[in-house]
C-alpha positions as CSV (number, residue, x, y, z in Angstrom):
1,X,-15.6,-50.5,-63.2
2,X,-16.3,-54.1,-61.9
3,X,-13.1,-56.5,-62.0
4,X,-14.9,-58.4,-65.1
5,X,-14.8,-55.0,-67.0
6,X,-11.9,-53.9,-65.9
7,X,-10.5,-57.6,-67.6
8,X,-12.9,-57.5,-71.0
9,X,-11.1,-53.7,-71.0
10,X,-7.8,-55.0,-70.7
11,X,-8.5,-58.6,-73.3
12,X,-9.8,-55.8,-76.3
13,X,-6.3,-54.4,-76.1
14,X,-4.9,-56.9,-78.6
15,X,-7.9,-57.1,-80.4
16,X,-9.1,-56.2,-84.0
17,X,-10.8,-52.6,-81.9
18,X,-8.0,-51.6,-80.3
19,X,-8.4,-48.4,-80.9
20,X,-11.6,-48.0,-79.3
21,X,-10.5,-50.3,-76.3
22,X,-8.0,-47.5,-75.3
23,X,-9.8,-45.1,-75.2
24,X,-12.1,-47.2,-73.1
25,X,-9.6,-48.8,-70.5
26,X,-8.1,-45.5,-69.7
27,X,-11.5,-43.8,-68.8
28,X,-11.5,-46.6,-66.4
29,X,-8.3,-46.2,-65.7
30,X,-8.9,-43.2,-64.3
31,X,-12.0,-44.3,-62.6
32,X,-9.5,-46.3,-60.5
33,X,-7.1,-43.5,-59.6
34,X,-9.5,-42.1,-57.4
35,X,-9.4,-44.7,-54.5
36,X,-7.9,-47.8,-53.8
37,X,-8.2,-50.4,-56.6
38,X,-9.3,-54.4,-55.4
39,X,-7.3,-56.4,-58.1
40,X,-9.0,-59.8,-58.1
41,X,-7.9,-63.3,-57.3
42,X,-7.0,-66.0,-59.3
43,X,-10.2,-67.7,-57.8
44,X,-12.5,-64.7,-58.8
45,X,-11.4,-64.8,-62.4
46,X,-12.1,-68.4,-62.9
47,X,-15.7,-68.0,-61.0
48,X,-15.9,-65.9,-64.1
49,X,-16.0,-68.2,-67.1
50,X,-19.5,-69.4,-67.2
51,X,-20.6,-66.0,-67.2
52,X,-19.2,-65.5,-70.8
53,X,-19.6,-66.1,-74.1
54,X,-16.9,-66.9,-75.3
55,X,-13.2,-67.9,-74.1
56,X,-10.6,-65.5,-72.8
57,X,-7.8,-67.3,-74.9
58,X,-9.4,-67.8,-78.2
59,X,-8.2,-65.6,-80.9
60,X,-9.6,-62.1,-82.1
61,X,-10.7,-63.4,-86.0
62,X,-12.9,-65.8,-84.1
63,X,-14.6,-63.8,-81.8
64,X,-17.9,-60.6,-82.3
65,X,-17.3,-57.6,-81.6
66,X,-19.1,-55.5,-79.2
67,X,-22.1,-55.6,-80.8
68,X,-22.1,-59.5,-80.8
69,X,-21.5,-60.5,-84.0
70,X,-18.3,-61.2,-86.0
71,X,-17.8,-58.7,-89.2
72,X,-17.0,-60.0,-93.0
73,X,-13.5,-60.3,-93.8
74,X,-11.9,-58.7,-96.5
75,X,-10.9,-61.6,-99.5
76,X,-6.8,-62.4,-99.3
77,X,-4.9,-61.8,-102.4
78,X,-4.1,-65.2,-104.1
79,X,-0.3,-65.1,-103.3
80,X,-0.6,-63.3,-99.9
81,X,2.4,-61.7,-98.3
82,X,2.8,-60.6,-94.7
83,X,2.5,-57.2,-95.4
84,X,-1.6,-58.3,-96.9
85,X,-1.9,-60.2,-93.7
86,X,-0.9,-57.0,-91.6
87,X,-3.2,-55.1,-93.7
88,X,-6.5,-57.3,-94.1
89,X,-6.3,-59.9,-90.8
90,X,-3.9,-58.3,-88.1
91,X,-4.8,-55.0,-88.7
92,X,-5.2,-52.4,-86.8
93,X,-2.1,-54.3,-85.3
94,X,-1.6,-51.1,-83.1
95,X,0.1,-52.9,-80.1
96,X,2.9,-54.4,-82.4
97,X,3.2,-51.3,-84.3
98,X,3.7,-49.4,-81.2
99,X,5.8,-51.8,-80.0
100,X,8.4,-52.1,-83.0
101,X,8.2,-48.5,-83.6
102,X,9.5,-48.3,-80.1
103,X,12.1,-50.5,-80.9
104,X,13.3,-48.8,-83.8
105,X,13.9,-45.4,-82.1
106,X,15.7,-47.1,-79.2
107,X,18.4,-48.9,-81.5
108,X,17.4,-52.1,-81.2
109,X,18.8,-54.9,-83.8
110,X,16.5,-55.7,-86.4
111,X,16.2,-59.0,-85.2
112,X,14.8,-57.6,-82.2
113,X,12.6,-54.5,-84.1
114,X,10.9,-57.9,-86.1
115,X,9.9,-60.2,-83.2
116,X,8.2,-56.7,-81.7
117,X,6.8,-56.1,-84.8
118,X,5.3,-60.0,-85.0
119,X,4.7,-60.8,-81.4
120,X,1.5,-60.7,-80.3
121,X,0.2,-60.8,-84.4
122,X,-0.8,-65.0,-83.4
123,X,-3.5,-63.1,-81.2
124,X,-5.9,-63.2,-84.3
125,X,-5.2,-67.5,-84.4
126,X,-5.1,-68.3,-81.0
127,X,-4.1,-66.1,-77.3
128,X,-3.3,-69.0,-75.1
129,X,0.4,-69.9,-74.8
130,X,0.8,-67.1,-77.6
131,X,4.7,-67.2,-77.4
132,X,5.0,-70.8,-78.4
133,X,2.1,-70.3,-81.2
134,X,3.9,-67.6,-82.6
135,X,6.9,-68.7,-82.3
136,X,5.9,-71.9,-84.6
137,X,4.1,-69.3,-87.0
138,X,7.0,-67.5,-88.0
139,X,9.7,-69.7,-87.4
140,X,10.2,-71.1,-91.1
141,X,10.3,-67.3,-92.1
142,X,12.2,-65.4,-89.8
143,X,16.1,-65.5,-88.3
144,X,16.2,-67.7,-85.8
145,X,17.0,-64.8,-82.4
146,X,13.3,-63.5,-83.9
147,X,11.3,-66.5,-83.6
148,X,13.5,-67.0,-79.9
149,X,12.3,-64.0,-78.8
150,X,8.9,-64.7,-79.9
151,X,8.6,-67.3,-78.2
152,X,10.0,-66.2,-74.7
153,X,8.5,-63.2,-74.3
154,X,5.4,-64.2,-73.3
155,X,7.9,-66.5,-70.6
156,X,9.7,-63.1,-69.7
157,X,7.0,-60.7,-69.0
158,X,5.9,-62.2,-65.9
159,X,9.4,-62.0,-64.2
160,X,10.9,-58.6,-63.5
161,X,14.4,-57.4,-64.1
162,X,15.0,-54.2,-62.7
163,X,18.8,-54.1,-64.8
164,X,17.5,-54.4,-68.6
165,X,14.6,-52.0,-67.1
166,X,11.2,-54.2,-67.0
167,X,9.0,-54.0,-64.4
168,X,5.8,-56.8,-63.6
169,X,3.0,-55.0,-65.5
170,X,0.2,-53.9,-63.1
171,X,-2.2,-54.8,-65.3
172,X,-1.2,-58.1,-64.9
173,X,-3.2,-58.4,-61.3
174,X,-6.0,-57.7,-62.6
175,X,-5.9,-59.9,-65.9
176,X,-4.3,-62.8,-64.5
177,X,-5.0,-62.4,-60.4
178,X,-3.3,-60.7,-57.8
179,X,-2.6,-64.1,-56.5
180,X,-1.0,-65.2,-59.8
181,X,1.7,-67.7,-60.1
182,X,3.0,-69.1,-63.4
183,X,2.4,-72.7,-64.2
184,X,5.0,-75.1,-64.2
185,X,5.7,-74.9,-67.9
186,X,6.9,-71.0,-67.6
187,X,8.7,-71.8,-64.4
188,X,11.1,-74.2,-66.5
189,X,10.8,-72.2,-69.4
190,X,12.2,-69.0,-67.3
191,X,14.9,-71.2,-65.5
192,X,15.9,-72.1,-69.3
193,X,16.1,-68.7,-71.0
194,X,17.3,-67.3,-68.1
195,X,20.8,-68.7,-68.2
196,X,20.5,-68.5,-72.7
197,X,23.0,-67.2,-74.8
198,X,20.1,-64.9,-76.5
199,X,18.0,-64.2,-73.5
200,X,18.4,-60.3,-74.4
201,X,16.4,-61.2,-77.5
202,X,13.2,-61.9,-75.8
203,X,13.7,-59.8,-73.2
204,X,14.2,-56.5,-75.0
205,X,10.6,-57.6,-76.6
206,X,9.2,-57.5,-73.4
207,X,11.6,-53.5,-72.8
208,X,9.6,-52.8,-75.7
209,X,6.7,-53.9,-75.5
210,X,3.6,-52.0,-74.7
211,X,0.9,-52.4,-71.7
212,X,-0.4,-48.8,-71.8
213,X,-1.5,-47.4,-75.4
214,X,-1.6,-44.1,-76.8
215,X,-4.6,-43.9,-78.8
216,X,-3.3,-40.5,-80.7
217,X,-0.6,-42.4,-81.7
218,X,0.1,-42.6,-85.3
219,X,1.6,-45.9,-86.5
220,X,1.6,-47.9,-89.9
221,X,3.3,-51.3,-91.4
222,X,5.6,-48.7,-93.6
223,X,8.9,-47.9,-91.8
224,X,9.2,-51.9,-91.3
225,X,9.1,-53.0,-94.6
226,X,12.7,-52.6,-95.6
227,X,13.2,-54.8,-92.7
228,X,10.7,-57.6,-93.6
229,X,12.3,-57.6,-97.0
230,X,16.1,-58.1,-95.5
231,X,14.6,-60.7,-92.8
232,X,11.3,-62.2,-94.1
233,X,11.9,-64.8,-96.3
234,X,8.7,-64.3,-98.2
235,X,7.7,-67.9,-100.0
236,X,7.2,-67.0,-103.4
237,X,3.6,-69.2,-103.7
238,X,2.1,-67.0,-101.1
239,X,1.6,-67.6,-97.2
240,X,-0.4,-70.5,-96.3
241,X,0.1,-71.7,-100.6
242,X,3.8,-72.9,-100.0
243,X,3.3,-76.1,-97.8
244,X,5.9,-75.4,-94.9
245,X,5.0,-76.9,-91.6
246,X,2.6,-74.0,-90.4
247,X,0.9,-73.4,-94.1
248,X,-2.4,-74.8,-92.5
249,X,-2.0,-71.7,-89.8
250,X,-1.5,-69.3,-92.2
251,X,-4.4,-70.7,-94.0
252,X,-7.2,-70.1,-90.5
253,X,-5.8,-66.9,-90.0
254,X,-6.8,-66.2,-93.8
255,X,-10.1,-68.0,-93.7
256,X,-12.0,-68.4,-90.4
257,X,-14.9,-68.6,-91.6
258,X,-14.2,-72.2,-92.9
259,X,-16.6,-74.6,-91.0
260,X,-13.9,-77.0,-91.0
C-alpha cells in the first residue's frame, strides 16, 4: 500500500464505515509485515493535501463515502437523547464502543468508562483538535473528571508512559509523520496535565483506548446506559432544543445537511 493509503486506511478508522475500514487496514497491515515499512515524513504528508478531496480534519457526517457521495440521514426524534445520537449520527461508534467496553472489564470508574465511551464521538462534527471539541460538547452534560479526560486525551496519546502502560501508537508515524512533533499548544497542554490532580482521568482513556480494531467484535450502546443515566444529565427539551452553550453543536451534528 502507498503511504497515502496506508493514511486514508488509518483516517476511515473513526469513520461512519468502520467496519469495513478494518478489515481493510489490516489486509494492509499485513502487506507491511512482509518487509520493512517506510513511514512518511511530516513533509510528505503535507505534499499530500492538494491531491484530495476533501480535508483530513473535517468530520465524518460531512464527508462521502467511498463511492463519493455522502448518504441520507436518518430524521432525529424531536426531543433527541444521546442514546438517538449514538444510534442515528455516531453510529457504528465501534472505536468508542470498543473502547468503553474495554474500560468496563478492566474496572475503570465510571467517570472514566464515559469519557471512553464519548471520546472520539465529536469525530462526526469536527477531527481537528478533537479533545478540546469534545470536551466543549459534553461538558454541560457530563461530571467534570469526564469532560477533563475528554479533553486531554487527545494531549496524552502522543506522550508515552511506560508506568500506567501506554505506549506511542505506531500508527501514529504513518498518520501524523515519522518526523512528528506536537505543536506548541500540546507541548503546554502536556506540561499542564502532567503535574494535574486528575491526570489519571485522561490518561486511562488513552490505556483504553483502541488503535487496532477487531472487526468480529460484537459491541452495542446497551451495557452503558445505566451509566449515561447515573452520569448524563439528559436536558429534558432534547439535545440541541435546550439552549446550553453548545445547543448549536448538537444541532450540526443532527442536521448537516443545513446549507447554513
Amino acid at each position: 500500500m502507498s503511504h497515502e493509503a496506508r493514511a486514508d486506511a488509518l483516517e476511515d478508522y473513526s469513520i461512519d464505515q468502520l467496519d469495513k475500514a478494518v478489515a481493510y487496514a489490516q489486509q494492509g497491515g499485513a502487506q507491511a509485515q512482509g518487509g520493512a515499512e517506510k513511514y512518511p515524513t511530516v513533509a510528505e504528508l503535507e505534499a499530500q493535501i492538494e491531491t484530495r478531496n476533501r480535508r483530513r480534519g473535517v468530520g465524518n457526517l460531512f464527508v462521502g463515502g467511498r463511492d463519493g457521495n455522502v448518504r441520507r440521514l436518518q430524521k432525529m426524534p424531536p426531543k433527541p437523547t444521546l442514546v438517538d445520537f449514538f444510534k442515528l449520527r455516531f453510529a457504528p461508534a465501534n472505536h468508542v464502543l470498543q473502547s468503553a467496553t474495554r474500560a468496563l472489564k478492566t474496572g475503570m470508574s465510571e467517570e472514566v468508562v464515559l469519557a471512553c465511551l464519548l471520546h472520539d464521538t465529536v469525530h462526526a462534527l469536527m477531527k481537528t483538535d478533537h479533545g478540546w471539541w469534545g470536551a466543549q460538547l459534553y461538558e454541560p452534560y457530563v461530571p467534570e473528571k469526564t469532560s477533563f479526560g475528554i479533553r486531554y486525551h487527545q494531549t496524552l496519546r502522543f506522550y508515552a508512559d511506560e508506568e500506567a502502560g501506554y505506549e506511542y501508537p505506531e500508527s501514529y508515524h504513518r498518520t501524523f509523520g515519522v518526523d512528528y512533533a506536537p505543536p506548541p499548544h500540546i507541548q503546554a497542554a502536556y506540561k499542564f496535565v502532567r503535574n494535574h490532580k486528575w491526570y489519571m482521568e485522561p490518561r486511562l482513556v488513552t490505556v483504553n483506548d483502541l488503535y487496532s480494531f477487531d472487526p468480529n467484535a460484537v459491541v452495542s450502546i446497551e451495557p452503558f446506559i445505566d451509566i449515561i443515566g447515573r452520569h448524563f444529565k439528559q436536558p429534558k427539551e432534547g439535545l440541541g432544543n435546550d439552549n446550553s452553550p453548545v445547543a448549536h453543536m448538537w444541532r450540526t451534528i443532527a442536521n448537516p445537511d443545513a446549507p447554513l
